[in-house]
PASEBA-1860 file (N, C-alpha, C; in nm, 3 decimals):
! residues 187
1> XXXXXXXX> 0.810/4.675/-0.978/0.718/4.567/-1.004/0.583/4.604/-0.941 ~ 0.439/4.604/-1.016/0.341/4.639/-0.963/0.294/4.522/-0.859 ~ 0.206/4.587/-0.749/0.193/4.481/-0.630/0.128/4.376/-0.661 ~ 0.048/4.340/-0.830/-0.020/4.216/-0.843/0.075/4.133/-0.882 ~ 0.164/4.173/-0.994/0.323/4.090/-1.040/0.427/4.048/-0.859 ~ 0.378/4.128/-0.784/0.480/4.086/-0.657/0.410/3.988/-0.583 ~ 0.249/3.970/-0.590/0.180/3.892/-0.502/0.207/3.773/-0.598 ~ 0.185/3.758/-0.727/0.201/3.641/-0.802/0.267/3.581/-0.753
9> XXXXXXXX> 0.427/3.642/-0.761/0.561/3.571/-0.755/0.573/3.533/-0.664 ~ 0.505/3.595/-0.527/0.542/3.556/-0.388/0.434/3.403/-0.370 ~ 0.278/3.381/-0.426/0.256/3.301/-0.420/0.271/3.207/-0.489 ~ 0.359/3.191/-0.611/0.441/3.065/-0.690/0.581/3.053/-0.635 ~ 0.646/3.142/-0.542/0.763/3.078/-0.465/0.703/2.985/-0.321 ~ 0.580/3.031/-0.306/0.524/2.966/-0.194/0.497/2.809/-0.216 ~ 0.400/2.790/-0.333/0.352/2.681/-0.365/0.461/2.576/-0.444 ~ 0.589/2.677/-0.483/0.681/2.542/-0.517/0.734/2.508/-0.410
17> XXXXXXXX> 0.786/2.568/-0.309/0.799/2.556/-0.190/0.736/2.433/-0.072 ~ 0.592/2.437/-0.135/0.515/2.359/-0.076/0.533/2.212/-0.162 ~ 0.542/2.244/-0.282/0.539/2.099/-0.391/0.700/2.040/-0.337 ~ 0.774/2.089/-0.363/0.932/2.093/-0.301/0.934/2.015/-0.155 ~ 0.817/2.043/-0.056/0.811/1.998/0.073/0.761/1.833/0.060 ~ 0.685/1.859/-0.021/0.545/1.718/0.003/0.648/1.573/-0.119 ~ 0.710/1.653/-0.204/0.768/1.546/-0.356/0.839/1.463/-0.270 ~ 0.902/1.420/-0.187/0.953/1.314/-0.139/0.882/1.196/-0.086
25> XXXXXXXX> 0.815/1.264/0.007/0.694/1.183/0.090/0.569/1.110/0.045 ~ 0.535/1.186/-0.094/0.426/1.184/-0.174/0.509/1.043/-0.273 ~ 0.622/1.078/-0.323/0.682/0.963/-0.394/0.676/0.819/-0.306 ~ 0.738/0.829/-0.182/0.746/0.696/-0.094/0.555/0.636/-0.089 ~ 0.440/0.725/-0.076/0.352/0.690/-0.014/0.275/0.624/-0.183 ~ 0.323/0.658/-0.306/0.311/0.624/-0.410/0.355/0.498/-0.422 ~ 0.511/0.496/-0.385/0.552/0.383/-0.450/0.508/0.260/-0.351 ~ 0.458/0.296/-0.224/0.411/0.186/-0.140/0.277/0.167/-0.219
33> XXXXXXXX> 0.200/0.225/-0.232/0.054/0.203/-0.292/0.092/0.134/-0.478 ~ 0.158/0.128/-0.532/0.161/0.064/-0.654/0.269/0.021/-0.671 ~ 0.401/0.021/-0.608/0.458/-0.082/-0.629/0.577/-0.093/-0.672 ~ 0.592/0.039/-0.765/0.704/0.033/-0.880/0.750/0.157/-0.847 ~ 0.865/0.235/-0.835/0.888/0.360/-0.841/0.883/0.472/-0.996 ~ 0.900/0.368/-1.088/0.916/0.438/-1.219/0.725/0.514/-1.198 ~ 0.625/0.437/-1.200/0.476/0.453/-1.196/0.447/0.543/-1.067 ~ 0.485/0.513/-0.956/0.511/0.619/-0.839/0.544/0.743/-0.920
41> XXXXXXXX> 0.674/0.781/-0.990/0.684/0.942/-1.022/0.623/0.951/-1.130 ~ 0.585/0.896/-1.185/0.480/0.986/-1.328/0.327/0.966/-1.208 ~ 0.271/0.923/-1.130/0.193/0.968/-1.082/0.182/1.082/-0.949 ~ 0.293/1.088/-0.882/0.345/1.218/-0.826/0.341/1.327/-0.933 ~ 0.440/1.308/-1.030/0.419/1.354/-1.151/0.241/1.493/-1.199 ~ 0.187/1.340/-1.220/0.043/1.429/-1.216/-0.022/1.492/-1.128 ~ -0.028/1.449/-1.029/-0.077/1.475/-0.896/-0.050/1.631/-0.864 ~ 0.077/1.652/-0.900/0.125/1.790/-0.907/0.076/1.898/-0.934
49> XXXXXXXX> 0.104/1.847/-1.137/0.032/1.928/-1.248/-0.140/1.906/-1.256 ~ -0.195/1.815/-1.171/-0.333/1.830/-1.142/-0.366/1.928/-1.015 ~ -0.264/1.914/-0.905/-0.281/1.990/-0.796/-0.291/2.184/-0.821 ~ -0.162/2.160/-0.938/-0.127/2.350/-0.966/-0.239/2.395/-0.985 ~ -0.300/2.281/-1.175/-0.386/2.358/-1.215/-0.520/2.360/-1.124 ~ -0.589/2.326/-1.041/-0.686/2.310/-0.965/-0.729/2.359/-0.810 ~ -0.588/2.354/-0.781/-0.615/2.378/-0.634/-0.518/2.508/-0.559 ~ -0.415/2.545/-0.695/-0.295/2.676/-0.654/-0.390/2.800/-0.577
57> XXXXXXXX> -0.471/2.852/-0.614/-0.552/2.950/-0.614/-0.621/2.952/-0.448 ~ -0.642/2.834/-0.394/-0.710/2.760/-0.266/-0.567/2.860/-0.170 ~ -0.678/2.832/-0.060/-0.571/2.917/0.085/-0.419/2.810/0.139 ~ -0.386/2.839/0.154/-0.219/2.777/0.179/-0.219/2.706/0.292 ~ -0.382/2.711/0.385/-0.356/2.637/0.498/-0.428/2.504/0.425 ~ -0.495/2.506/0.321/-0.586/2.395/0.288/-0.510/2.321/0.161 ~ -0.405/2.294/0.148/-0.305/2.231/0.097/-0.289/2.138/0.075 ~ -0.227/2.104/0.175/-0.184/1.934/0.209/-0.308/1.795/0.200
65> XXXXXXXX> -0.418/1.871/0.263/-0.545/1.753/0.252/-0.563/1.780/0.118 ~ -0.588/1.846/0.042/-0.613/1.913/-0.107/-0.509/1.784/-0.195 ~ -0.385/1.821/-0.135/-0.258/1.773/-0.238/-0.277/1.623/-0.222 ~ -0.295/1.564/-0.099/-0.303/1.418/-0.100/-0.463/1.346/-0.127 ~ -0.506/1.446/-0.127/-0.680/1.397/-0.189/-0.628/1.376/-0.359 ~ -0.582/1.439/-0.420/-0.511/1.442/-0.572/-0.458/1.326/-0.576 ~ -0.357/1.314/-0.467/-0.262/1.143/-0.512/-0.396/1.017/-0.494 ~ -0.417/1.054/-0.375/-0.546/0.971/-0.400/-0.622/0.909/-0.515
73> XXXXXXXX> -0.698/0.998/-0.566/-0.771/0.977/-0.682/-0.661/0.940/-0.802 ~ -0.527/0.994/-0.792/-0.409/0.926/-0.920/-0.391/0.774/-0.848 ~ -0.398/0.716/-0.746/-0.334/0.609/-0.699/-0.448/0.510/-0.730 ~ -0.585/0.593/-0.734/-0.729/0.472/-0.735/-0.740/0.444/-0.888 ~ -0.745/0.603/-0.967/-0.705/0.586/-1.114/-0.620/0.487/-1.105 ~ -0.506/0.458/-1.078/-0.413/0.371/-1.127/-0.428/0.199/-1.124 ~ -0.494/0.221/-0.984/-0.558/0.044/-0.933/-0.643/-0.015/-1.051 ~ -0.708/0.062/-1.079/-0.838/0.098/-1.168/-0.784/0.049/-1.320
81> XXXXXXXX> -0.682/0.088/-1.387/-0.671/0.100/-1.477/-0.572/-0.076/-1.458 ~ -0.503/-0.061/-1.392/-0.463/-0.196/-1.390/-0.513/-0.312/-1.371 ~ -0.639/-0.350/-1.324/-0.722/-0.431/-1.320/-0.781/-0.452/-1.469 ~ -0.796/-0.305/-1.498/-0.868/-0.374/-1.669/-0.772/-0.386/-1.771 ~ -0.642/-0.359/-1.743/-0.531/-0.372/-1.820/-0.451/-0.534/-1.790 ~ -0.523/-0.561/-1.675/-0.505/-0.722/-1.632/-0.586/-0.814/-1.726 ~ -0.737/-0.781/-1.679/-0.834/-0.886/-1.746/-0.775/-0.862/-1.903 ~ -0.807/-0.757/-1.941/-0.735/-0.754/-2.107/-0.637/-0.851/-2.158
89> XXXXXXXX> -0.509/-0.829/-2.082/-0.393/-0.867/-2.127/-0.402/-1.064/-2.079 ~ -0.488/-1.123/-1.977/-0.540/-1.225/-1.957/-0.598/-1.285/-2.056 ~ -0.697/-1.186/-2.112/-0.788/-1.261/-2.207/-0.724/-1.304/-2.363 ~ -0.601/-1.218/-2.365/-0.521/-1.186/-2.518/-0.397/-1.285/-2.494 ~ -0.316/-1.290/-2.357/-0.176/-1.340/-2.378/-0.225/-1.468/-2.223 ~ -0.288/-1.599/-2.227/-0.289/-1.639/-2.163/-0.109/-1.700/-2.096 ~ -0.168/-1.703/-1.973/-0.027/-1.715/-1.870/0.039/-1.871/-1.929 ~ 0.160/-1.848/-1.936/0.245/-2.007/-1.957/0.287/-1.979/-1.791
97> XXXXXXXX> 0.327/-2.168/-1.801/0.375/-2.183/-1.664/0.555/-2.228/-1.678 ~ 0.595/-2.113/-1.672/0.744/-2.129/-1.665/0.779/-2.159/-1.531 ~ 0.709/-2.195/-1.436/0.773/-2.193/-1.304/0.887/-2.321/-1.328 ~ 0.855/-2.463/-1.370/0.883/-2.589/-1.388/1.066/-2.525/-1.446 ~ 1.094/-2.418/-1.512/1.231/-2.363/-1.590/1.269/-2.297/-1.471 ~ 1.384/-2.350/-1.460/1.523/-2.272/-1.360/1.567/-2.174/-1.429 ~ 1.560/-2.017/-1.366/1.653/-1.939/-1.433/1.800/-1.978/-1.435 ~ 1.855/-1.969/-1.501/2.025/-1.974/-1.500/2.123/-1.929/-1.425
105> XXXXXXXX> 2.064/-1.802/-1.439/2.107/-1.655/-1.338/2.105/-1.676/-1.214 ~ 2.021/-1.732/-1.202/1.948/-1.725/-1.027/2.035/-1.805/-0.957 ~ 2.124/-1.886/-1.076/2.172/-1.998/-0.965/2.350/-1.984/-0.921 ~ 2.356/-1.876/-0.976/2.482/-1.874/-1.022/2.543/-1.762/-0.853 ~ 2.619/-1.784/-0.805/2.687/-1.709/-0.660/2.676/-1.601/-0.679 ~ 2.641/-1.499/-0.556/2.705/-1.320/-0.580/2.830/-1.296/-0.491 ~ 2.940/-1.301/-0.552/3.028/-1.276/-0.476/3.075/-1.182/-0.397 ~ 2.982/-1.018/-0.449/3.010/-0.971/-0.375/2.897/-0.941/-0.247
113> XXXXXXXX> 2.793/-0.996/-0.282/2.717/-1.023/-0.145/2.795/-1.091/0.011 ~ 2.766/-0.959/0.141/2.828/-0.964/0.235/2.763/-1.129/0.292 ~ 2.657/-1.153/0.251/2.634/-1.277/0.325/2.498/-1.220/0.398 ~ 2.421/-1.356/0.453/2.304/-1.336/0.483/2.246/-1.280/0.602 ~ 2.367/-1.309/0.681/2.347/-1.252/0.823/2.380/-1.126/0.836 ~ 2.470/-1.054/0.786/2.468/-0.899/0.781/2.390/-0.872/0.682 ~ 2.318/-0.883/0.608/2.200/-0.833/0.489/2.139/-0.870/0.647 ~ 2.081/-0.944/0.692/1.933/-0.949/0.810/1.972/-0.832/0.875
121> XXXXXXXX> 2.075/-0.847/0.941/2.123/-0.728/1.045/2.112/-0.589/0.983 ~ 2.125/-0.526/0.865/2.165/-0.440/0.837/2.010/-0.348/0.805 ~ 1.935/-0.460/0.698/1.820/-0.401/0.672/1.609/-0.490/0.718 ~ 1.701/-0.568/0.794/1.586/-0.660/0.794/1.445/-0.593/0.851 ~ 1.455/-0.525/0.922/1.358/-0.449/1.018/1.291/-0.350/0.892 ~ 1.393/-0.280/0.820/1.353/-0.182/0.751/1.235/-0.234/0.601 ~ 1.336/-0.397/0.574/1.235/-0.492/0.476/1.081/-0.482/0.534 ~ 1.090/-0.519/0.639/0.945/-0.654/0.701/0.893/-0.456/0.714
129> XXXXXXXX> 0.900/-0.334/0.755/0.855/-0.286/0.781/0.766/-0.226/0.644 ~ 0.880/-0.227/0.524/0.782/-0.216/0.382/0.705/-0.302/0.313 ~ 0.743/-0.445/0.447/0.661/-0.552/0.275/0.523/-0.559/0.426 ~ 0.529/-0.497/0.518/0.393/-0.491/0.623/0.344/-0.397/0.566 ~ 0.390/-0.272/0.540/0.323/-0.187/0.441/0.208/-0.166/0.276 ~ 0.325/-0.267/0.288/0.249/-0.299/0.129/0.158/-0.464/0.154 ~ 0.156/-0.463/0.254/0.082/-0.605/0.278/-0.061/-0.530/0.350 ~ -0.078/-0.397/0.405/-0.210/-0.378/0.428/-0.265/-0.266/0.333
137> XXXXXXXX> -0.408/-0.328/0.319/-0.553/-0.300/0.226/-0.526/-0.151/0.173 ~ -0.522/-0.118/0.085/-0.497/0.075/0.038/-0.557/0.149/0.142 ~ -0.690/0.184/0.170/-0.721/0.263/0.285/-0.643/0.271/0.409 ~ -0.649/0.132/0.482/-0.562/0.153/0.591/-0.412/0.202/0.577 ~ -0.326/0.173/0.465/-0.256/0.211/0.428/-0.255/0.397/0.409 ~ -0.335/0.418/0.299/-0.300/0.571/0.334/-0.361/0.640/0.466 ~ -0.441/0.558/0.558/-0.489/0.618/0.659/-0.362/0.641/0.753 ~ -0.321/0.520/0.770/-0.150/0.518/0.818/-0.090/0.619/0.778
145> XXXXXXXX> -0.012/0.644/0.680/0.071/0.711/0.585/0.040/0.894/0.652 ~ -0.090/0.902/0.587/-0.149/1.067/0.600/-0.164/1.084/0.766 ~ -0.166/1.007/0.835/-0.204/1.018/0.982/-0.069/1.024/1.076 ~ 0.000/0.951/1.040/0.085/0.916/1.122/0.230/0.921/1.020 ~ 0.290/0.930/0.910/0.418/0.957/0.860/0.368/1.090/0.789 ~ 0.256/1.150/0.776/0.247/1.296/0.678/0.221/1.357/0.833 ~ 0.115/1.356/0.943/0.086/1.423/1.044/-0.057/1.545/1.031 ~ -0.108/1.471/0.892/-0.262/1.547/0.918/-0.338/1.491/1.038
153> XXXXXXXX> -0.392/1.609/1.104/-0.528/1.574/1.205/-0.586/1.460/1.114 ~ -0.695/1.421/1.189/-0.834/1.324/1.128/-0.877/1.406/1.010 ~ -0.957/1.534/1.040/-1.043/1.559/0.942/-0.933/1.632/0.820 ~ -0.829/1.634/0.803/-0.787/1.691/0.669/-0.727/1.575/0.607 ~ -0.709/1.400/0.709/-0.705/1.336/0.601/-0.843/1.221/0.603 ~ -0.955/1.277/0.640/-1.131/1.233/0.614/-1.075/1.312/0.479 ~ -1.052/1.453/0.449/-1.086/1.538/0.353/-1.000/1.478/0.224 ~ -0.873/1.445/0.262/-0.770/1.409/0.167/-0.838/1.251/0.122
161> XXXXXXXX> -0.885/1.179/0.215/-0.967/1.021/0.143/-1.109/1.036/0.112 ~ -1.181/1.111/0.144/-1.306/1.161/0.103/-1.401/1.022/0.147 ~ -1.384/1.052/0.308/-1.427/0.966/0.404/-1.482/1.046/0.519 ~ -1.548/0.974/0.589/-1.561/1.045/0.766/-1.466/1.026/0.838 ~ -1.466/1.119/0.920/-1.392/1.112/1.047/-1.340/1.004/1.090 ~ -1.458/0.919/1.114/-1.469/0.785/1.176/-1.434/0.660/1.079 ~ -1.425/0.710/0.943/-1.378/0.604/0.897/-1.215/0.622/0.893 ~ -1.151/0.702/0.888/-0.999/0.767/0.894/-0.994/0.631/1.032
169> XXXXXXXX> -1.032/0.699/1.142/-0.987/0.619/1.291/-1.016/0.497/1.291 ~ -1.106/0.415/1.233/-1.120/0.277/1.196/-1.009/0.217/1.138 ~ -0.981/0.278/1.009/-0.870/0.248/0.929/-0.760/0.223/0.987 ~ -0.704/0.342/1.082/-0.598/0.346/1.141/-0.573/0.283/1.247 ~ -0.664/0.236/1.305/-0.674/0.131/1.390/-0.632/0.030/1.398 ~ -0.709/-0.032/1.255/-0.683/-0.167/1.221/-0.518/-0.189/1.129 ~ -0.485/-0.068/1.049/-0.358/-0.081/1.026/-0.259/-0.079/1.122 ~ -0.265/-0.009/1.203/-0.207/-0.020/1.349/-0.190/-0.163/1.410
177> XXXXXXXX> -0.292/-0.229/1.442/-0.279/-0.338/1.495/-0.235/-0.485/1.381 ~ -0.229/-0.454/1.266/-0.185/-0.516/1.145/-0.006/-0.520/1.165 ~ 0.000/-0.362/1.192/0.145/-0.318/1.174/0.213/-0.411/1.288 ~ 0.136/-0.352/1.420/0.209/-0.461/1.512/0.234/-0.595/1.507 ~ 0.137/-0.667/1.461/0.143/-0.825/1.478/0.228/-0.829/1.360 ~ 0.263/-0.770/1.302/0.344/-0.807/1.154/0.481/-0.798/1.161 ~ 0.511/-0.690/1.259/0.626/-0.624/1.318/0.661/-0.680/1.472 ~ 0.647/-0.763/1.514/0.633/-0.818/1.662/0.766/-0.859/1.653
185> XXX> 0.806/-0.953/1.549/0.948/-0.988/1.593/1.070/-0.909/1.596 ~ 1.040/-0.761/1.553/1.117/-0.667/1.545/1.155/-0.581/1.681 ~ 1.052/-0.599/1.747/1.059/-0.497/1.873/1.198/-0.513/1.966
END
């Protein structure tokens, strides 16, 4: 094999390697930012096939801020598109108020539900810790996320939000102290 066919291969076992590392983490920090997991992996999804074609070629230490600057811009695309896919669908299918209708379903026993006090016990901490998640502002949120559950320094996730320094540590600040008061009864 000539040494340009061996450098190829060695740097596309590298970079799946790297996609292979980040696809889990990148999915959770998706599906906290929009909501749904099906929309989480088709935008991991892209993020990917936007990352290969764009950024494969880039040095292997400049990666990760690279790869989550990508979800980024797929996660703002996405806010973006749903807001005008809101007003749209507002202006065409105004809202009925079914609240006043009892589902049927809803009322009916789960028998095999353990009961309410082992559902609290089992996952309650782990609930309040995702719906605190998804209860703070997108920035602070991925400032959180990339800072403190991914483990970029400041400036590669300034680079990955295409922010300052100082706005990264603001962010994280205030999600921080969000997280706590939200999470207090957990401690």
């Amino acid at each position: 094999m000539p040494l340009d066919e061996a450098h190829a291969a060695t740097a596309k076992t590298r970079l799946d390697a790297f996609l292979r590392s980040v696809e889990r983490r990148a999915l959770r920090i998706a599906e906290l930012s929009v909501g749904h997991r099906d929309e989480a992996m088709d935008l991991v999804q892209e993020t990917m096939l936007a990352f290969v074609r764009n950024y494969a070629a880039k040095p292997e230490a400049e990666w990760p801020p690279l790869f989550y600057r990508v979800l980024d811009s797929r996660v703002t695309d996405w806010h973006r598109r749903s807001q005008v896919r809101g007003r749209w669908l507002a202006a065409l299918w105004p809202a009925r108020n079914d609240e006043d209708e009892e589902d049927p379903i809803a009322t009916v026993a789960d028998t095999m539900e353990a009961g309410p006090l082992a559902r609290l016990m089992t996952d309650d901490a782990g609930v309040a810790l995702d719906a605190a998640l998804r209860d703070l502002p997108l920035r602070q949120r991925q400032a959180f996320l990339l800072r403190i559950w991914e483990g970029l320094d400041v400036a590669d996730t300034a680079t990955a939000m295409r922010c300052g320094e100082g706005s990264v540590k603001t962010h994280l600040w205030r999600a921080l102290n969000a997280l706590r008061s939200a999470l207090e009864a957990h401690r």
